[in-house]
C-alpha positions, 0 to 999 in steps of 0.5 A: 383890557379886551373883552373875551369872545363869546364861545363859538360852536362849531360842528363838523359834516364830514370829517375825512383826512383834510379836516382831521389832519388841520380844521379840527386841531386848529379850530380847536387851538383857538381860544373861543372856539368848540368843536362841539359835534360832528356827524359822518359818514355813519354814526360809528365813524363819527363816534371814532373821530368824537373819541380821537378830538374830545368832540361832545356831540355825534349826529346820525345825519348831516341835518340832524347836526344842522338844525343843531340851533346852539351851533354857529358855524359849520365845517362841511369836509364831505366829498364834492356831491354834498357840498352845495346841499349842505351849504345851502341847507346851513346859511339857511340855518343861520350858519356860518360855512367853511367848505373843504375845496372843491367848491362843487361839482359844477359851475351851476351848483357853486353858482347856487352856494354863492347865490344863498351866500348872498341871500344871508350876508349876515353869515360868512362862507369860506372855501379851503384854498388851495394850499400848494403855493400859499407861502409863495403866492403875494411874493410871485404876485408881487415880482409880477407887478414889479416888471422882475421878468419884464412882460409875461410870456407863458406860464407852464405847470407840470404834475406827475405822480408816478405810473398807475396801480391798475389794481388800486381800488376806485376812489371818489376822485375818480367818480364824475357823480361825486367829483363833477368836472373836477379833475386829479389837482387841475382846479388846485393849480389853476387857484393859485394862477388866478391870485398871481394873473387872473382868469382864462380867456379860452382852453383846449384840452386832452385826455386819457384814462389809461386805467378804465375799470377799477374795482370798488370796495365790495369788489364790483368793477365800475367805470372810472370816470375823470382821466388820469392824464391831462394836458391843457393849453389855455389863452389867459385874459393879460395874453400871456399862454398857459399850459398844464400837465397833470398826469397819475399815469406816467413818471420819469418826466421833468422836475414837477412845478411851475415855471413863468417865463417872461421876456426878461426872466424866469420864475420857477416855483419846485419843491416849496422854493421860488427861484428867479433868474434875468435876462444876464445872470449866471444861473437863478438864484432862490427869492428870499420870501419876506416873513409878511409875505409868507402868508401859509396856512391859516384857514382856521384862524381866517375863517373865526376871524371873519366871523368874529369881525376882525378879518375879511376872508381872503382865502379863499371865496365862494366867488373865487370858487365859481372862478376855478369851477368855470376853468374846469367846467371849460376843461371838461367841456373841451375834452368832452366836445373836442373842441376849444372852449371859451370861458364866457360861455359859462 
């Protein structure tokens, strides 16, 4: 007979739509596991999501819940600006850290969460990954290896999500102070690449902001800060191109998703299917995903694994996270200097 895990505490810094759509119902569907308090961005909102998920205790501040000695681990889902402050401030409370993605707003802030990571070995840390193509990624990873579409060629991404509202409110997506270099899903995609081909060598990038001023939410008119409209090309360390286009200000473009072209065949990933078509045949076909294979979501029951010793985290690392911030620091950098940028220079 297995012996029962001993209860684990977790508190929650930050709860906004990601953390209450998945990490607490799925913390707390967990046998073992409490969600045993929260504190957001004011006491009231905390209080609000304490009553909604039956969750004891509500902080004030984020350091009040931290120095909270009867918790074990911590979910920080606040905007990008607190994640390194928090962390830090967790690990060196001797708690375990799930971290909402983006790692950080910076390379050199995500390289501090993995630095203080190192420091506490004892303690696991975990960044949410990126979940658009979780189901599919060891299955296009594999069909990769196994020569499907012979050498790869280019990899192109397209995203986009319809004309921009120039009467839409300003959001902290939009706001370089708390999102850093991260721009609209650029670091999301570029996640998913990095498990299928690994990193990129060198970028060059452009873009627009159609949408400059937007109102805040007591009506002041601020700067918008991170473009809505993107498009890069990228030299990948294998050789193969990349090209990606992202863009929150145009519609009626081609299908959005992925295509992987290869001297043999093509990949294309679009609407949660994987098609593959070779060299001969009529038309692509759809790839059957094999039920060990379709990994999904699972970053709760990860994240307690790890920390009870039965699993390692896989999805995804802090060092994966420095691996995608350095992407889109370059990105960043590129369309700031005009001019290519290679990634070894961060």
């Amino acid at each position: 007979m297995s012996e029962t895990p001993q209860t684990l505490r977790i508190g929650i810094v930050g709860a906004g739509g990601n953390t209450r759509l998945h990490h607490i119902p799925k913390l707390q569907a967990i046998p073992g596991v409490e969600v045993a308090a929260v504190a957001n961005r004011s006491r009231e909102s905390g209080q609000r999501v304490a009553d909604e998920f039956g969750i004891p205790a509500v902080h004030e501040h984020w350091w009040e819940l931290l120095a909270d000695d009867s918790l074990d681990a911590v979910v920080i889902g606040t905007w990008p600006n607190l994640h390194a402050r928090v962390t830090l401030a967790a690990l060196a409370a001797g708690k375990h850290v799930l971290c909402e993605a983006r790692l950080a707003r910076t390379v050199a802030e995500a390289r501090a969460m993995v630095a203080a990571a190192d420091a506490h070995p004892d303690l696991i840390t975990q960044v949410v990954p990126s979940p658009f193509t979780l189901a599919l990624d060891t299955t296009v990873s594999r069909l990769l290896g196994e020569g499907a579409i012979g050498e790869l060629i280019s990899v192109d991404v397209h995203e986009r999500s319809g004309f921009a509202d120039p009467d839409a409110a300003i959001t902290w997506r939009q706001s370089t102070e708390i999102s850093g270099v991260n721009i609209m899903s650029l670091g999301i995609w570029y996640e998913a690449i990095l498990r299928w081909l690994g990193e990129a060598e060198r970028v060059s990038a452009f873009a627009r902001t159609t949408v400059r001023h937007r109102l805040d939410p007591s009506g002041i008119r601020r700067p918008v800060g991170i473009p809505d409209h993107l498009e890069v090309a990228a030299e990948m360390v294998s050789g193969a191109l990349l090209r990606i286009l992202i863009s929150q200000a145009s519609g009626f473009g081609p299908a959005n998703g992925v295509h992987l072209y290869g001297t043999d065949g093509t990949l294309h990933i679009g609407n949660g299917q994987l098609t593959l078509g070779r060299r001969g045949d009529a038309e692509p076909t759809v790839v059957e995903i094999p039920e060990r294979e379709a990994i999904g979501w699972r970053v709760e029951e990860e994240f307690v694994g790890a920390i009870r010793g039965t699993e390692v985290v896989g999805r995804t690392t802090f060092a994966d996270g420095v691996r995608y911030l350095r992407f889109t620091e370059a990105v960043h950098r590129s369309i700031r200097e005009h001019r290519q940028v290679a990634l070894t220079e961060l």
